[in-house]
C-alpha positions as CSV (number, residue, x, y, z in Angstrom):
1,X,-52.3,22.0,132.3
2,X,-49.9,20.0,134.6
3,X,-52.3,17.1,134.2
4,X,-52.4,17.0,130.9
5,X,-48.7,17.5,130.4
6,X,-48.5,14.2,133.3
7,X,-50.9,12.3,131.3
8,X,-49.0,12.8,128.1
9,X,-45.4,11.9,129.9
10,X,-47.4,9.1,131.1
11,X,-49.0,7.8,128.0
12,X,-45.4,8.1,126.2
13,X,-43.3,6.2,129.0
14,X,-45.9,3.1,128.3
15,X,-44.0,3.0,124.8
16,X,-40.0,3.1,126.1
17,X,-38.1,0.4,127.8
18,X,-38.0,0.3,131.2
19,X,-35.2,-0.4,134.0
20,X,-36.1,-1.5,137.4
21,X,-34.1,-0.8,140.0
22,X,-34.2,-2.6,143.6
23,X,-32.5,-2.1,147.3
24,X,-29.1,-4.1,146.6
25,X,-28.7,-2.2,143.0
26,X,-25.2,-0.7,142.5
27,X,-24.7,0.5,139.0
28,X,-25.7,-0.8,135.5
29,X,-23.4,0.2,132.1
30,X,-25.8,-0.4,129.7
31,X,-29.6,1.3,129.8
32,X,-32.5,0.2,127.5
33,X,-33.6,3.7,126.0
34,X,-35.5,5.0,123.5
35,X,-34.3,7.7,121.2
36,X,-35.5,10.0,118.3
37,X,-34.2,13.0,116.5
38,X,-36.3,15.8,116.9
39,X,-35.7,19.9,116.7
40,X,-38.3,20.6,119.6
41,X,-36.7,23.7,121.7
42,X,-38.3,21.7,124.9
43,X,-40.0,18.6,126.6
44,X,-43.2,20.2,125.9
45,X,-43.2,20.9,122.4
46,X,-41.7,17.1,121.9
47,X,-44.8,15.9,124.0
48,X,-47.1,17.7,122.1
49,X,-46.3,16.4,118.9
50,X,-46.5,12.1,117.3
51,X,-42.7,11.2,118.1
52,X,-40.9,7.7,116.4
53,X,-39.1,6.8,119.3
54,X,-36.5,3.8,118.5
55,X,-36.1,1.5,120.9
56,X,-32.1,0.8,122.1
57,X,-32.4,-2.5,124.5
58,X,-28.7,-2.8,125.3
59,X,-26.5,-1.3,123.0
60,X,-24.4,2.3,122.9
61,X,-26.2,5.0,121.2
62,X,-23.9,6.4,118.4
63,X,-25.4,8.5,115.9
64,X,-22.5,10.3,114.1
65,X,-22.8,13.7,113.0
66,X,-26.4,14.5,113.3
67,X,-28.4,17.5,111.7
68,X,-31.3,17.7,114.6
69,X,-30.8,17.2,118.2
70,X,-31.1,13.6,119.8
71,X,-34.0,12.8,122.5
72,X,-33.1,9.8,124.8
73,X,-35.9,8.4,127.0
74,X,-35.4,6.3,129.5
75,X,-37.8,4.8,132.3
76,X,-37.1,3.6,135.8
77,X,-38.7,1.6,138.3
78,X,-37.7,1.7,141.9
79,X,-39.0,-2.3,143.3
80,X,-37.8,-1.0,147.2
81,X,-39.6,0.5,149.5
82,X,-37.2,3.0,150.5
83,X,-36.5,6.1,148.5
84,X,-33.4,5.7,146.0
85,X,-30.6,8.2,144.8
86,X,-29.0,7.5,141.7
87,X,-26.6,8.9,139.6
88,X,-27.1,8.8,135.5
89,X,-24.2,9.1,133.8
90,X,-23.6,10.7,130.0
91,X,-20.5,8.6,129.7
92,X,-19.1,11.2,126.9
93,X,-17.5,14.7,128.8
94,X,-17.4,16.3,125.5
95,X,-21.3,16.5,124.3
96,X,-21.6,20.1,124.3
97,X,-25.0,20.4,125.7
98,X,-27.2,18.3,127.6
99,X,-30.7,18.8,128.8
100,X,-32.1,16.5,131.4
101,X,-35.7,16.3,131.9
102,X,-37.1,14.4,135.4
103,X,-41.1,13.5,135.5
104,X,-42.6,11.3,138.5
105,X,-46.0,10.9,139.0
106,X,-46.3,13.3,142.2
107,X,-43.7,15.8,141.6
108,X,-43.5,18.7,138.2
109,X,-41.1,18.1,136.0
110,X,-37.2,18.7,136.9
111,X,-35.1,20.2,134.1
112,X,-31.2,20.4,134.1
113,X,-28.4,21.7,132.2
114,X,-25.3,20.4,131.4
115,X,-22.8,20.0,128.7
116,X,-19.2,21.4,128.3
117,X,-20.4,24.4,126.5
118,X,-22.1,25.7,130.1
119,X,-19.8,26.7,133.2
120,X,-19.0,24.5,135.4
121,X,-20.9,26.1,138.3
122,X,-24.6,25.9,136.2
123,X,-23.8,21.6,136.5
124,X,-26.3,20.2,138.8
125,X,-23.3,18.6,140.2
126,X,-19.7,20.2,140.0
127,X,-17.7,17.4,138.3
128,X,-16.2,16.8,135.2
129,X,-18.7,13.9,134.3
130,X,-22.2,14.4,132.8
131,X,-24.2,13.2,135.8
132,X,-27.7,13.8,136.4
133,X,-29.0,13.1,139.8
134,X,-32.4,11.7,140.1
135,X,-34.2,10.4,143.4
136,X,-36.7,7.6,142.8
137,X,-39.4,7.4,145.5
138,X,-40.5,4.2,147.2
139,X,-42.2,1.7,144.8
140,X,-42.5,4.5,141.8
141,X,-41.0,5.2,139.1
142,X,-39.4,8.2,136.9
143,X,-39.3,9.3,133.2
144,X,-36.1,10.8,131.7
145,X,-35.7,13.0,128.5
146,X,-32.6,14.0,127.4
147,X,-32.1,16.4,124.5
148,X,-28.3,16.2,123.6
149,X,-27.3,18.8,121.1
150,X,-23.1,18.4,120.3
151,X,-20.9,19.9,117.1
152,X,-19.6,16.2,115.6
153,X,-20.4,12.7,116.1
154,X,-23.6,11.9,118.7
155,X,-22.1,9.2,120.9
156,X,-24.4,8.7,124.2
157,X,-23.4,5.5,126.5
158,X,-25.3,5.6,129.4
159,X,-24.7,4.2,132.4
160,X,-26.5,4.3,135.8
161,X,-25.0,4.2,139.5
162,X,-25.7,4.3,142.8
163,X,-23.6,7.4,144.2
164,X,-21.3,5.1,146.7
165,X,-20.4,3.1,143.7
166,X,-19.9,5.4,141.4
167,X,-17.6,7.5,144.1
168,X,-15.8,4.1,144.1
169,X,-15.0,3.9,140.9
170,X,-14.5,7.4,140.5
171,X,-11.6,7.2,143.1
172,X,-10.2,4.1,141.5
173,X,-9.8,5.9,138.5
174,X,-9.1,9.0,139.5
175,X,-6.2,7.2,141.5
176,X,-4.5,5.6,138.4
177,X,-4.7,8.6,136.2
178,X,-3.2,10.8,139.0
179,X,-0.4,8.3,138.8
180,X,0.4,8.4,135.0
181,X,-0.1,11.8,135.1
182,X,2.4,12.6,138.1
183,X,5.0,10.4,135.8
184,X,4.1,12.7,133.0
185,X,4.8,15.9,135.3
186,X,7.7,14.8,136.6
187,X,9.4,14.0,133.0
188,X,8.7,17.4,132.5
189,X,10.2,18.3,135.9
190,X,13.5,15.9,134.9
191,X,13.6,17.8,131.6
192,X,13.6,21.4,133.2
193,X,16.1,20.2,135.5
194,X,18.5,19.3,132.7
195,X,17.5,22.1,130.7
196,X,18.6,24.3,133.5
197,X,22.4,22.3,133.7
198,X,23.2,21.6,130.4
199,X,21.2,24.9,128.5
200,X,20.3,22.9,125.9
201,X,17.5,23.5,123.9
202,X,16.2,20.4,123.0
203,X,15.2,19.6,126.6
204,X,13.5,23.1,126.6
205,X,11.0,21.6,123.8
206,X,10.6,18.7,125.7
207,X,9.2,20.5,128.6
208,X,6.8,22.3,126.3
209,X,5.9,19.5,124.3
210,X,5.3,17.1,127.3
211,X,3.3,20.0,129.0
212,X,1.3,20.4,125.6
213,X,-0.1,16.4,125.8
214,X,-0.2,16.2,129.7
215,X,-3.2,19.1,128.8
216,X,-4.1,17.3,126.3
217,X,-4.8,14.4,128.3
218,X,-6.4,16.1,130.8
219,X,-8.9,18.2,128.8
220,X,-9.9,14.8,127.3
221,X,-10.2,13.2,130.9
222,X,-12.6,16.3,131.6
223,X,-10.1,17.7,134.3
224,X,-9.5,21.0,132.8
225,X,-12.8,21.6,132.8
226,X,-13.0,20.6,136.7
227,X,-9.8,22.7,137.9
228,X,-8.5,24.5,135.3
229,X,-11.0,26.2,132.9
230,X,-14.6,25.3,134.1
231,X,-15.7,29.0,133.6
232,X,-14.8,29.6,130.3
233,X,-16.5,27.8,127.5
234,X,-15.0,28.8,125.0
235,X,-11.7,27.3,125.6
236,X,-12.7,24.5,126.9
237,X,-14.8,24.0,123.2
238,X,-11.7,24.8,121.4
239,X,-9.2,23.4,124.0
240,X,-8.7,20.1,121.6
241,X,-7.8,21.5,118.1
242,X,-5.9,24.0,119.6
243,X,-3.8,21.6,122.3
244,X,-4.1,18.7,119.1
245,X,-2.2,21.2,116.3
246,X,0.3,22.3,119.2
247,X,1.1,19.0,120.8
248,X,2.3,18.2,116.7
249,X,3.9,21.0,115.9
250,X,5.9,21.4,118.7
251,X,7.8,18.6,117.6
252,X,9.3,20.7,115.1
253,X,12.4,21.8,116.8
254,X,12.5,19.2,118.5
255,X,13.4,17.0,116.3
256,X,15.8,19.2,113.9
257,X,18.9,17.6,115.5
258,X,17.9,14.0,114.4
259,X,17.3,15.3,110.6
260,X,20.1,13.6,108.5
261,X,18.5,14.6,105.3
262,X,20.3,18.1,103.7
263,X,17.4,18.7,102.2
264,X,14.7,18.3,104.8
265,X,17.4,20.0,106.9
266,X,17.3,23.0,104.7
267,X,13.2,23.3,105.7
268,X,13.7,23.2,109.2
269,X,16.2,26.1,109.4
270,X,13.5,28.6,108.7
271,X,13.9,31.4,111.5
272,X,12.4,31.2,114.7
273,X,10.4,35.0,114.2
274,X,8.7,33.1,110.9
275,X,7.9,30.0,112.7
276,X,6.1,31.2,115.9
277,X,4.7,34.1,113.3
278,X,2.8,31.2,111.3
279,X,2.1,29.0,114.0
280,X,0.3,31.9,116.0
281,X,-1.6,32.4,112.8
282,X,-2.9,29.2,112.4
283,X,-3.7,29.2,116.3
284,X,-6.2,32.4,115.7
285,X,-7.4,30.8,112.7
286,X,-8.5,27.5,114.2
287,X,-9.9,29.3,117.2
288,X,-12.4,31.6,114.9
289,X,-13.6,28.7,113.0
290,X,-16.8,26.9,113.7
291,X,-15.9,24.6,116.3
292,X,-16.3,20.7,113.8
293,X,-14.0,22.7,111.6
294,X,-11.7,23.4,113.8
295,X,-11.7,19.8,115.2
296,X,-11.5,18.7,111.7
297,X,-8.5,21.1,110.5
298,X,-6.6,20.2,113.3
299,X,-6.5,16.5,112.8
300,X,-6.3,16.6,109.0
301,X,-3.2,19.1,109.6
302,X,-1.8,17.1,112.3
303,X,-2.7,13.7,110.8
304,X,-0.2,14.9,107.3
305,X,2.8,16.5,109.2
306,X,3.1,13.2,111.8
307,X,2.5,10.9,108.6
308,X,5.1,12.6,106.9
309,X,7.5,12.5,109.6
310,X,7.0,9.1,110.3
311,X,8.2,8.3,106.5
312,X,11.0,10.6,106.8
313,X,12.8,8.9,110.1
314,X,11.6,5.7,108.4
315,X,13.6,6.2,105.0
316,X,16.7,7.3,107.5
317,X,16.4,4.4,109.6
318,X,16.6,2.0,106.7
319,X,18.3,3.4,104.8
320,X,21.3,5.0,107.3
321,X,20.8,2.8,110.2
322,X,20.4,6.3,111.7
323,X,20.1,6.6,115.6
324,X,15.9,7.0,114.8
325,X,13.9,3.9,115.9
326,X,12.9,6.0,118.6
327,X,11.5,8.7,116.6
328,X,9.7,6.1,114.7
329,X,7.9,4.5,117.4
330,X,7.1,8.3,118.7
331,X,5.4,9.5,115.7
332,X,3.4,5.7,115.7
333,X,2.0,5.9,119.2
334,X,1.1,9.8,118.4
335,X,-0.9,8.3,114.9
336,X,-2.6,5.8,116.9
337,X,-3.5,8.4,120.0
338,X,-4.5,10.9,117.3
339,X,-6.5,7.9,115.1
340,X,-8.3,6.7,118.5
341,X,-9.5,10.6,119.0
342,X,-10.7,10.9,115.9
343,X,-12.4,7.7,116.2
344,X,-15.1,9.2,118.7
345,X,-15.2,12.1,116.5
346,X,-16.4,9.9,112.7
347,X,-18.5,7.3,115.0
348,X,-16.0,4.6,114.3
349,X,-15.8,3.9,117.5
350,X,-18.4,3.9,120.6
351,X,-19.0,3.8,124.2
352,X,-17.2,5.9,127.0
353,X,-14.1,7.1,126.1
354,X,-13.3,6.8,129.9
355,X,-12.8,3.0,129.3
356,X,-10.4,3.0,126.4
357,X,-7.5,4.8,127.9
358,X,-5.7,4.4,124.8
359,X,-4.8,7.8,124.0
360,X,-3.2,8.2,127.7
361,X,-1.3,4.9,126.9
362,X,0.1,6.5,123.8
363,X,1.1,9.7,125.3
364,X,2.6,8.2,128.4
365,X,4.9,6.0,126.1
366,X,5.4,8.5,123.8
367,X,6.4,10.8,126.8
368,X,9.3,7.9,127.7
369,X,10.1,7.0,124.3
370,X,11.2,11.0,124.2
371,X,12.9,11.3,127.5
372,X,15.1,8.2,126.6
373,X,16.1,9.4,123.0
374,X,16.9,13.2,124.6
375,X,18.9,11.9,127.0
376,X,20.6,9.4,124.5
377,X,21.2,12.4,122.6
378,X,22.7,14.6,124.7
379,X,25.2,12.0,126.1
380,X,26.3,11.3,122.6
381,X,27.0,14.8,122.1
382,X,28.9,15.2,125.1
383,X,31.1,12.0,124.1
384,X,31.4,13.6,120.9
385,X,32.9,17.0,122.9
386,X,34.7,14.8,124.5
387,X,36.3,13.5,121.7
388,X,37.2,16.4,120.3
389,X,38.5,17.6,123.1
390,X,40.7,14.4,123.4
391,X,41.7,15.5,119.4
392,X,43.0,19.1,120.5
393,X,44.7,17.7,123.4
394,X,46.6,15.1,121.5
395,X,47.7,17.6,119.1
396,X,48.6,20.5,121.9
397,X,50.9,17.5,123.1
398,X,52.7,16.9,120.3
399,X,52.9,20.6,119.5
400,X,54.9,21.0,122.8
401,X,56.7,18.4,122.2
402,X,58.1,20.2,119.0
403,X,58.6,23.3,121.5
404,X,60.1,21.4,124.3
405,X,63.4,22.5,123.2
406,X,62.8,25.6,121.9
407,X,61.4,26.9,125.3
408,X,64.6,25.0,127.0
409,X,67.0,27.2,124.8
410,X,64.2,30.1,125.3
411,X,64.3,29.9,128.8
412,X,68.5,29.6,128.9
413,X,68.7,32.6,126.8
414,X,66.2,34.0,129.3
415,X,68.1,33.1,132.7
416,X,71.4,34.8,130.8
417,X,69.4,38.0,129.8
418,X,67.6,38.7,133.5
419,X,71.3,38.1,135.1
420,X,72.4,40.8,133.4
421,X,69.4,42.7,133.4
422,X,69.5,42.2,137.5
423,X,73.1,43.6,137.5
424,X,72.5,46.7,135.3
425,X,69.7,47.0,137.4
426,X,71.5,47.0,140.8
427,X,74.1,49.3,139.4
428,X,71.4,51.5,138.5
429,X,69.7,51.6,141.8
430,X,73.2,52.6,143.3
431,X,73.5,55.4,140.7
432,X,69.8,56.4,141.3
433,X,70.4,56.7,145.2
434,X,73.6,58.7,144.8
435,X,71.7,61.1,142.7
436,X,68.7,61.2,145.1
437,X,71.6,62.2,147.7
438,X,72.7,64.7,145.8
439,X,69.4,66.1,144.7
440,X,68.4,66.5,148.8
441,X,71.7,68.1,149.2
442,X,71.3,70.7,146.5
443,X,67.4,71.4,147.6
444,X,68.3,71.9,150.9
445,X,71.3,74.3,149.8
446,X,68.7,75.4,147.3
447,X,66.2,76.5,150.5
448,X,68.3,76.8,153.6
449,X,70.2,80.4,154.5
450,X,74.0,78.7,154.7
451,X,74.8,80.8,157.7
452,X,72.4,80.4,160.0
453,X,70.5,76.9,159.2
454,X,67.3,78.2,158.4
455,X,64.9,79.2,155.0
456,X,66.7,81.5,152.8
457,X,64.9,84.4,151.1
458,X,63.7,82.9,148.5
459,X,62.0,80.0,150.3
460,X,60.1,82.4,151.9
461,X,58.9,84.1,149.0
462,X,57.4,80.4,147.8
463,X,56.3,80.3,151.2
464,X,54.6,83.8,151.1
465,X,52.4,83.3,148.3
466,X,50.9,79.6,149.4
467,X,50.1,80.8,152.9
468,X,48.5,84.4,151.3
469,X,46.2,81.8,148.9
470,X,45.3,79.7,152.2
471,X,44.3,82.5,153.8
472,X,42.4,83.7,151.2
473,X,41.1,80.4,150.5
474,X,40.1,79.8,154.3
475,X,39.5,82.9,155.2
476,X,41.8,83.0,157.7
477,X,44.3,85.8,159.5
478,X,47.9,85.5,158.2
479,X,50.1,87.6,160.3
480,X,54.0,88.9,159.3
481,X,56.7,89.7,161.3
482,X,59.7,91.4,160.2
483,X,62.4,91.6,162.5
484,X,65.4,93.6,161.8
485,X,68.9,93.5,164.8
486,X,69.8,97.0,166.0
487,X,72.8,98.5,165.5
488,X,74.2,95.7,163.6
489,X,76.8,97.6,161.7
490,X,78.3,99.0,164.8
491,X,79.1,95.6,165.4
492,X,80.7,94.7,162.5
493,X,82.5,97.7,162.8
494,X,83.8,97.4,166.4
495,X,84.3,93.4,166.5
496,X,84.5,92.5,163.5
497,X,82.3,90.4,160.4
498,X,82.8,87.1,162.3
499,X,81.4,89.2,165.4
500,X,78.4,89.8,163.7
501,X,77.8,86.6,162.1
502,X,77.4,84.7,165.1
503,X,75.1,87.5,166.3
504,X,72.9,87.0,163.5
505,X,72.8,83.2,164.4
506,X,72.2,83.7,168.0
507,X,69.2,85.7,167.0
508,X,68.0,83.1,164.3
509,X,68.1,80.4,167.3
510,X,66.3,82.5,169.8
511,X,63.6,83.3,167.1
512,X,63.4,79.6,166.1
513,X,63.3,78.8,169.7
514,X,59.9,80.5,170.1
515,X,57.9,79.4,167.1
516,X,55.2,76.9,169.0
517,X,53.5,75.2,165.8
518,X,55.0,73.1,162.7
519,X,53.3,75.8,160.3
520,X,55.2,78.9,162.0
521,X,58.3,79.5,159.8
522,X,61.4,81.8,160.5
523,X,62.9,83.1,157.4
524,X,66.5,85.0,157.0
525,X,65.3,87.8,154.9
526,X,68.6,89.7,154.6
527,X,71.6,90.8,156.3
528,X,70.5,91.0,160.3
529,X,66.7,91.3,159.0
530,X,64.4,88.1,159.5
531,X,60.9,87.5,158.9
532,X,58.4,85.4,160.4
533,X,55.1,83.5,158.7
534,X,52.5,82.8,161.1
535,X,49.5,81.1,159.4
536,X,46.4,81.1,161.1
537,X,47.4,83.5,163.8
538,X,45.2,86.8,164.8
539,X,47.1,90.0,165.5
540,X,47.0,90.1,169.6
541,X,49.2,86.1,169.0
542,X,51.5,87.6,166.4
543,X,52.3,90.6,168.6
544,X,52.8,88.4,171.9
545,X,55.4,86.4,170.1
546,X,57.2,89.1,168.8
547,X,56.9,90.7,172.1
548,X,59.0,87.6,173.4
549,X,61.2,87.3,171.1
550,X,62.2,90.6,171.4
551,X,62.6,90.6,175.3
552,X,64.8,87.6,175.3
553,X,67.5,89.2,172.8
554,X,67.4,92.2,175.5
555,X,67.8,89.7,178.1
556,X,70.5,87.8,176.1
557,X,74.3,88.8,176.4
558,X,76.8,87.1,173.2
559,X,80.1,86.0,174.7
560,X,82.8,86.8,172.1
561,X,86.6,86.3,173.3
562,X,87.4,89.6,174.3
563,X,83.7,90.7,174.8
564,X,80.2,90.6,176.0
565,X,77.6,92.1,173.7
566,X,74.1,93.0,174.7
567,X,71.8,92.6,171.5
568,X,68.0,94.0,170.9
569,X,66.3,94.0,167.9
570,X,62.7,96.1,166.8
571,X,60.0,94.7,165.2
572,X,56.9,95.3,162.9
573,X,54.0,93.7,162.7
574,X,51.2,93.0,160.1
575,X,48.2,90.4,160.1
576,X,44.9,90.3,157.7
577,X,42.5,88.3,155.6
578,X,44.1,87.6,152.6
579,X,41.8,89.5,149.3
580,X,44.5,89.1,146.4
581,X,46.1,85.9,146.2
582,X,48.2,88.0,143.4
583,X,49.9,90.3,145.8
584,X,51.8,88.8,148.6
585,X,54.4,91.5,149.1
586,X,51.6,93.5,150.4
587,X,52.3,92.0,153.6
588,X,56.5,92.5,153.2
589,X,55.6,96.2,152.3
590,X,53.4,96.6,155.6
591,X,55.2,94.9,157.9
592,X,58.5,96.4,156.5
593,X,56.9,99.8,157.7
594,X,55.7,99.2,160.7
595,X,59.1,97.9,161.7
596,X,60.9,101.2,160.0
597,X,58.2,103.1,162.5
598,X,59.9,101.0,165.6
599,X,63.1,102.4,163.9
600,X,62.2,106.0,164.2
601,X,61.0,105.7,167.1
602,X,63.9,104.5,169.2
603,X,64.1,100.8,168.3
604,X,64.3,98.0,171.0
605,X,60.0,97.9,170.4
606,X,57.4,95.8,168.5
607,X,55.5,98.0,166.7
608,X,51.9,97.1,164.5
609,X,50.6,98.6,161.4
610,X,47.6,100.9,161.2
611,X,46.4,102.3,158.5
């Protein structure tokens, strides 16, 4: 069966043009071929069958939109005797699918797949060129079939390289287009970097417009499908409608500041939610359409809105003398770009796309022409800001010039009135001070027992009731001493009131003398009775202190002029939790009785309440 197919491969490479290929060959860019369009699913059933192949000596295969698949054979001779790699190149990145066939005499046949409608990683060779390697032996030669099958126009160059060469020019290009398209980035970059300072959203379009054709560019260059995209088919088939209808309609609201027109400007103020609504629409709608239509919706669509606003700036620039040349030339270069596309696409034009770099060229200018006119346009705003800024600032100065002297006679009346406010105000502060002096003087008389210096009665009963809610509050012991002088009227009776007044002092001082924290208070409760609040104090302390008190008054003799008179006093004692913060005099009431017990029972004692 092999030899039979071999014979047949053999029998219908006598009919094609051959190419010869010797030692010092480097690359040739035109290939005589032969070609036919045929529906066979494979070589075999092409073989099998009486082909009209047409012969091509020199020329670039272009086809336009054909109904069967196209079948290019080509032959080649190797005249060294060493073996040969060579590259063939499909000088067209966007056939959809290619099918290379290899036959030599000694080996079977080789079959490859290529075409952008296959991953990347199914090439026979990962790059964004259609190449197919072939390896010619020593003094034999090679048949190759290709069966091209592509959505559009057929257009096949060929071209045929040695791989060194080929690298070489590969690099060269590669080279130059990585240039123009770092200038394209960084436009973008410049225009993200004055979006970011002035907040302006005109250079926010920019960025996304310039983005748009940069991808553009590269999806036609065959890059995307290298680095970005070479796994997913699909987008990179419907990459180009999609990028060609965005890269125009983008320009939209871009463009809305240069409309002059009131009525045209009265279209472009449609909301934002309506616009992305209908352009998203139209997105979906052109990528569910058979691919040609999509390709052909897109350019029509694109084609009328660029055409009609080249006519509009147009009509404003000659008519107006508007600030639009620029415009004018943008929509132009995007025409021609857009025309040279669609070029390939209705056979117009032929050969490998990779040569004609006129869609870059247009982009690249275009990309310029917009960065100038932006910039242009931003700088005349801020002059006009300026301007108006120079307008309110002329006519604040004139305004205070009008108010000059009313802020003179303002400022006058002002001095007079603060003056006078300053000497009310000093005379109040004098007034204030005296009755602050006054007010001191009338609390303290308010709180302090007149005769012997220290809290009055009813300072204590204010005092009672805070220290009774502390200690209930804190749960701490509160303890109450009552002390009362013995035999006090005796001594008024026998030396007199004044006698017994500075008795009651002496005893105040002695008590006073032996509280031994800031929060121990000695009250004059009545008469020669006093009272003592010791917060915080448990029952052994209270006792000890009233224990000393009442030793020193023993110990203590009163020198009167005619007289010495030896003083005790008795004392009761009562300490506890605090459990009603209503009812403070229950500590008055039990200390009061422990001290009438010292009474009864001979006085002179410090005596402690027990239940």
């Amino acid at each position: 069966m092999r030899f039979v197919l071999f014979l047949l491969v053999l029998l219908s490479s006598k009919l094609s043009l051959a190419f010869s290929v010797s030692s010092e060959f480097t690359y040739q860019k035109q290939l005589p071929f032969s070609y036919t369009l045929d529906d066979s699913k494979s070589l075999n059933d092409l073989l099998r069958k009486e082909v009209d192949w047409r012969a091509e000596p020199d020329s670039t295969l272009n086809l336009g939109q054909a109904d069967k698949p196209l079948w290019i054979k080509l032959t080649l001779n190797n005249l060294s005797f060493s073996d040969t790699d060579l590259l063939l190149s499909i000088d067209n990145i966007l056939l959809d699918k290619v099918t290379a066939y290899i036959t030599t005499q000694d080996t079977p046949i080789v079959t490859l797949a290529l075409g952008d409608s296959l991953p990347l990683v199914k090439r026979p060779i990962k790059h964004e060129a259609q190449l197919v390697p072939i390896k010619l032996l020593a003094t034999q030669s090679a048949d190759i079939y290709l069966q091209i099958e592509h959505h559009g126009a057929v257009n096949a160059p060929l071209s045929l390289w040695h791989p060194i060469e080929y690298i070489k020019y590969k690099s060269k290009f590669n080279l130059i287009y990585g240039i123009f398209a770092g200038f394209i980035i960084a436009l973008a970059l410049i225009h993200l970097v004055l979006f970011s300072f002035t907040k302006k959203t005109y250079f926010l379009y920019a960025i996304g417009f310039i983005s748009i054709i940069w991808l553009l560019n590269v999806h036609l260059y065959g890059f995307s499908y290298r680095y970005l995209y070479g796994n997913w088919h699909w987008l990179q088939q419907y990459a180009q409608p999609l990028l060609v209808l965005l890269s125009s309609v983008v320009l939209l609201p871009l463009i809305k500041p240069f409309v002059q027109i009131n009525r045209v400007r009265s279209a472009f103020s449609v909301p934002p939610s309506y616009f992305y609504t209908g352009l998203i629409t139209l997105l979906l709608t052109l990528s569910v359409l058979p691919i040609h239509l999509s390709v052909a919706a897109s350019y029509i669509l694109s084609f009328i809105l660029l055409t009609s606003l080249l006519f509009l700036f147009a009509y404003q620039w000659l008519k107006n003398k508007s600030r639009t040349p620029s415009l004018v030339a943008i929509f132009s270069f995007m025409l021609l770009a857009l025309g040279h596309q669609i070029s390939f696409e209705l056979s117009l034009i032929s050969g490998p796309q990779l040569n004609t770099p006129i869609s870059y060229f247009c982009y690249f200018t275009m990309s310029l022409i917009l960065s100038f006119t932006l910039v242009k346009q931003f700088i005349r705003e801020r002059d006009q800001e300026v301007e108006a800024q120079q307008a309110k600032l002329a006519q604040s100065q004139a305004q205070d010039a009008l108010l000059n002297e009313k802020l003179k006679l303002q400022e006058q009346t002002q001095a007079d009135l603060e003056a006078l406010v300053d000497e009310r105000t000093f005379e109040l502060q004098v007034t204030l001070r005296e009755l602050e002096d006054k007010n001191r003087e009338l609390e303290q008389m308010n709180i302090e027992d007149p005769l012997t210096k220290i809290k009055n009665r009813r300072y204590f009963d204010k005092r009672l009731q805070m220290e009774v809610r502390r200690s209930r509050r804190e749960q701490s012991t509160l303890s109450l001493v009552m002390l009362d002088i013995d035999h006090f009227k005796n001594i008024n009776d026998t030396y007199g009131h004044l006698s017994g007044d500075k008795a009651i002092c002496a005893v105040a001082d002695i008590i006073n003398s032996h509280l031994q924290r800031p929060s121990d208070e000695v009250f004059r409760y009545g008469g020669e009775e006093f009272v003592m609040l010791l917060p915080n104090t448990e029952l052994a302390g209270a006792q000890l202190i009233a224990e000393q008190i009442r030793s020193t008054v023993e110990a203590f003799q009163l020198k009167l002029d005619k007289a010495i008179i030896n003083l005790t006093l008795s004392a009761g004692v009562y300490s506890s939790v605090a459990i009603d913060p209503k009812s403070p005099h229950i500590y008055t009431d039990l200390a009061d009785k422990a001290l009438y017990e010292a009474k009864q029972l001979g006085r002179n004692q410090v005596r402690i309440y027990q239940p």
